[in-house]
N, C-alpha and C positions, 0 to 999 in steps of 0.2 A: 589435315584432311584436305585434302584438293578439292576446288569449287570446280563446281561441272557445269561449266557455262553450255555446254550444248544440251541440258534437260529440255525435253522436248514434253511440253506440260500438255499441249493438248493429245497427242500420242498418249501420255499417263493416266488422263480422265477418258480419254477412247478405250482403252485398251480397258481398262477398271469398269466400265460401264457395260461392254461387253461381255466382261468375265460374270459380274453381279445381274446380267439378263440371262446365261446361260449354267448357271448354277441354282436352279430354282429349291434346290434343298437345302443350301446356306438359309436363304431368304426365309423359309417356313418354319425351320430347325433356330435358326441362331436369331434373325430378325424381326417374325413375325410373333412368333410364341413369347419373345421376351418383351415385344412395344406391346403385348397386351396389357401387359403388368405398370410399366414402364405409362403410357398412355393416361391407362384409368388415373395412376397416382397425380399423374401432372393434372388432367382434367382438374380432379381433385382440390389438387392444391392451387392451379386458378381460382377456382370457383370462392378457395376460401379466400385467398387475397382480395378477390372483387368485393364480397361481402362483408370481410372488415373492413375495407375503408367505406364500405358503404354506411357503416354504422358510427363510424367514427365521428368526429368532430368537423372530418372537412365537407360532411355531406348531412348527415340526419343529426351528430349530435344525441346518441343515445345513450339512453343512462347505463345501457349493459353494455358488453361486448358483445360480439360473435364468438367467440369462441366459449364465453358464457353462457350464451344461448343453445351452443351445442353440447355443450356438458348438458346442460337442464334435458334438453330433446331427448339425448343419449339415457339419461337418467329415470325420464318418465317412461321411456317407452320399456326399459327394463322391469322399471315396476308395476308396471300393467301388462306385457308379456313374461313375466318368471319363466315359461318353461323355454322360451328363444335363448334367454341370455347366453348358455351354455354352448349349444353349437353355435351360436353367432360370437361370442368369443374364439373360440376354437377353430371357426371359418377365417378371422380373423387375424389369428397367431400364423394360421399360416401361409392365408397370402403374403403377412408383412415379410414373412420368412424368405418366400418364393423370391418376391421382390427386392430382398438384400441380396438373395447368391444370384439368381438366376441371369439376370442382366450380364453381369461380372464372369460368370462361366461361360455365357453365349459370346462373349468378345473376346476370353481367351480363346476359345474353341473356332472361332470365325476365321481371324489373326492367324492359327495355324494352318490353319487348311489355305488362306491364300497365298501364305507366305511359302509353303511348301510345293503349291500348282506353280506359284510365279519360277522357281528353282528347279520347274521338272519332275519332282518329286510326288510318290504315289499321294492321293490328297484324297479329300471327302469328308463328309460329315462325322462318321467314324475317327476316322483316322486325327479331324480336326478337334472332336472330343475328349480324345485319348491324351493326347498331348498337350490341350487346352487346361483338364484338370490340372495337370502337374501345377499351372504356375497361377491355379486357382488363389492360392492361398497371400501368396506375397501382391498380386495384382490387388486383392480385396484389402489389401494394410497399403497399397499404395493412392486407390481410392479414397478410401476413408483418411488415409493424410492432407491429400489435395484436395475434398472437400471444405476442407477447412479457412482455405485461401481463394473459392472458384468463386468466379465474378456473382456468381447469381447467389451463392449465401450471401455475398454484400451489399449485394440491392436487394434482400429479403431483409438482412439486417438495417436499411435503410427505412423501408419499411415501415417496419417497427419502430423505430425510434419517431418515425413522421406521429403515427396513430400514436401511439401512447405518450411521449413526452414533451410533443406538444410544437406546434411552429417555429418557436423562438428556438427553441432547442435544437431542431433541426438545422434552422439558418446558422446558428453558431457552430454546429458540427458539421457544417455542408463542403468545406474546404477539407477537413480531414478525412471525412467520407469519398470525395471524392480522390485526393490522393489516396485514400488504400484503396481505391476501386482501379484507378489506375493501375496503381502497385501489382493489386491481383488479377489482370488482363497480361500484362508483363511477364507473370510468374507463370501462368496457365500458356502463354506462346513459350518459353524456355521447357517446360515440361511436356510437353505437347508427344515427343516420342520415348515417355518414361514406358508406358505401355506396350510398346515395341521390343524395348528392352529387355523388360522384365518377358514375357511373351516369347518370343523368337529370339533372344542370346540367354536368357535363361540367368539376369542380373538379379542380386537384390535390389532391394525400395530405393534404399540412397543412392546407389552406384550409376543405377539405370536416373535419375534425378540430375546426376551431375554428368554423365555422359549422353543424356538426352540436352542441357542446357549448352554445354559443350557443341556437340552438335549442330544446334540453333545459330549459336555465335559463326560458326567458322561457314554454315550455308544459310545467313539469315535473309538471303534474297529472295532463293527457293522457298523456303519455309513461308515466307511471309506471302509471297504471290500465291501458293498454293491455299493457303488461309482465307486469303480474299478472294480467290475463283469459286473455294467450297462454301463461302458464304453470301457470295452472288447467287450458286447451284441451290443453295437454302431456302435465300427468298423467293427463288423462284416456283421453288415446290412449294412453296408456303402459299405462295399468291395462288397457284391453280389448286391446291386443298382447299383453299378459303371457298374457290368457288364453285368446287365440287361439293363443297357438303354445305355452299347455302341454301340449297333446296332443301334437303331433310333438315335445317335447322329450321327453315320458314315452314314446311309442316312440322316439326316438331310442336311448335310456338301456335301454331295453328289448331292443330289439334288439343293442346292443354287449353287454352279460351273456349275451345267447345265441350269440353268436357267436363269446365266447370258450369255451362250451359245446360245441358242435353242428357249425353249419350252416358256421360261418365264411364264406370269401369272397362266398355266395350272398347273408348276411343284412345282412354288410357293403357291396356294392352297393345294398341295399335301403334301408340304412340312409343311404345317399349321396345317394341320390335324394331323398330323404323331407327330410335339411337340406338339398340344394339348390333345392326348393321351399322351404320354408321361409324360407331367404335370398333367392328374389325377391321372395317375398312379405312379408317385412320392409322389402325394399328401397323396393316399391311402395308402402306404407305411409308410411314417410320420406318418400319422393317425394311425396305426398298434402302431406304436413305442411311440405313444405320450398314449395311452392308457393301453399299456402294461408298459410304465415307470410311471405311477399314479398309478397302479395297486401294483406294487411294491413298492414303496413308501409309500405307505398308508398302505399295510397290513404292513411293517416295523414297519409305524408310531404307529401303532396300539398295535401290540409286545409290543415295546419296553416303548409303557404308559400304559399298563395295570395292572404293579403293582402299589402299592402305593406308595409315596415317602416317606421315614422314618428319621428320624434325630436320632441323638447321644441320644435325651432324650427319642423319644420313646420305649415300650417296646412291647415286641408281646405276641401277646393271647396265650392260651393253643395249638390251631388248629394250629395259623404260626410255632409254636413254635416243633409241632411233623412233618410239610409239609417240615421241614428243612433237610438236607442233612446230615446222619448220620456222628458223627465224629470218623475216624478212631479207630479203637476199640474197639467201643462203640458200644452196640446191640441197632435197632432201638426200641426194645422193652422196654430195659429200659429206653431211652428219653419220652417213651409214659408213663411209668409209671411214671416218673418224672415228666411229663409237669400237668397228672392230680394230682396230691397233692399239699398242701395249702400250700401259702406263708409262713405260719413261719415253718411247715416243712421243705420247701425247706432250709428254714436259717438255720434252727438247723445241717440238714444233711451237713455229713462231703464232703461226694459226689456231693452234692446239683448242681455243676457246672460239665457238662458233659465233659467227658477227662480231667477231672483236675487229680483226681488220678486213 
């Protein structure tokens, strides 16, 4: 695979930025509707992290867990609402549902419709849906394989081991933790375009795995500088969300103090409304950032497979052979005259090899 030293990376975030502003049905269809889901769960699952170690040994030292305490919550309030249990299960089943395909179908579906605009190709939400299913199935077994090694199940399983088995335990496991945390940073840059793969060349799990890590290796410049600009672009949404939704968190916070005051249920309604705005408008944010980072990715992807792969034995036509890079010199004129003259020509001539004398 030839390195493309002339990637032109801000061209690639221009152009992808542009395309992700003028596509506003990607963004609602594929980005928005799926970080709802996507959002709440995270919120979610902060909210639990903060709480166990709140409870744990390094801060309160309590006799229960959190997660014990929400079993108990869960438990009571079932038996003092009997007739919720059933649709609140049911409500349940299937957002968890939503939340396993849904995400996974909006990125196959994303994926094709840009990869197919960037090619010229008729494109659209439809069109990116259609073809998105297809590779519904293997994208979701490629997921769920590489969750099993991604950075953040390691620092959740970290975690864990902090709160429950205790300090010592941690410090003696903090060098192997930390090499597979490494490990699993490593593995997640080498797979990084298994998705592409599977997606738009239409590979299996493993194939697109090891022609994605392949990949990496032979343009690990690109790859890796595009990694650190999208996680510059990261924090920087991160810092202005931070500070666009300090204000509804400071009324949030505001309003729950007076409501344990005063107003009660009035300022608790108000206060509902104010994070459920709040949460779409995180959501839509995501959704911004999940669409604009496919967007980039994929025209990358695209880059950097577009030549052909060549080995040691192949040789190049006449055509690759003048597209090439004049060598110090040398006129590209005479390369041209050289590339069209016949093989034993080429042999006989003392020149025959360009900058040789």
């Amino acid at each position: 695979m030839s390195i493309l030293a002339g990637m032109n990376y801000r061209q690639i975030i221009a152009d992808s930025w542009r395309y992700t502003q003028n596509n506003k049905g990607l963004i609602y269809w594929f980005g928005f509707l799926p970080s709802i889901l996507t959002t709440t769960v995270g919120i979610g699952y902060l909210a639990y992290q903060f709480f166990a170690f709140k409870k744990s040994f390094l801060f309160d030292n309590s006799e229960t867990s959190f997660l014990h305490d929400v079993i108990n919550f869960g438990w009571n309030f079932i038996s003092l609402h009997a007739s919720w249990s059933v649709p609140l299960v049911v409500t349940g089943i299937i957002l968890a549902v939503l939340w396993f395909l849904v995400p996974t179908i909006a990125k196959a579906a994303a994926v094709q419709a840009i990869a197919r605009a960037k090619n010229n190709q008729k494109s659209g939400v439809g069109i990116g849906l259609k073809y998105g299913l297809m590779a519904f199935l293997p994208l979701l077994e490629l997921h769920l394989l590489m969750e099993t090694f991604a950075p953040m199940s390691f620092v959740t399983e970290m975690g864990f081991v902090l709160r429950n088995l205790g300090l010592e335990v941690f410090k003696f496991l903090l060098p192997i933790l930390v090499f597979i945390l490494i490990i699993s940073f490593i593995l997640h840059l080498l797979f990084i375009y298994s998705d592409l793969y599977v997606i738009i060349d239409n590979e299996g799990v493993l194939a697109s795995m090891r022609k994605s890590a392949k990949l990496v290796i032979l343009n690990w410049q690109h790859t890796v500088l595009i990694t650190i600009l999208m996680i510059i672009i990261g924090v920087r949404i991160i810092i202005q969300a931070f500070l666009v939704f300090l204000i509804p968190a400071i009324i949030l916070l505001t309003a729950g103090f007076l409501a344990t005051l005063t107003l009660g249920t009035v300022v608790l309604v108000i206060s509902g409304i104010i994070g459920l705005i709040a949460l779409l408008l995180a959501a839509y944010l995501s959704g911004v950032v999940d669409v604009f980072s496919y967007t980039v990715w994929t025209h990358t992807f695209l880059e950097l497979t577009s030549e052909k792969e060549m080995s040691a034995r192949d040789n190049m036509s006449a055509s690759e052979f003048v597209n090439t890079a004049p060598v110090a010199g040398f006129p590209v004129e005479t390369i041209a005259d050289v590339a069209h003259e016949s093989k034993d020509d080429l042999q006989i001539r003392d020149d025959s090899i360009p900058g040789l004398l």
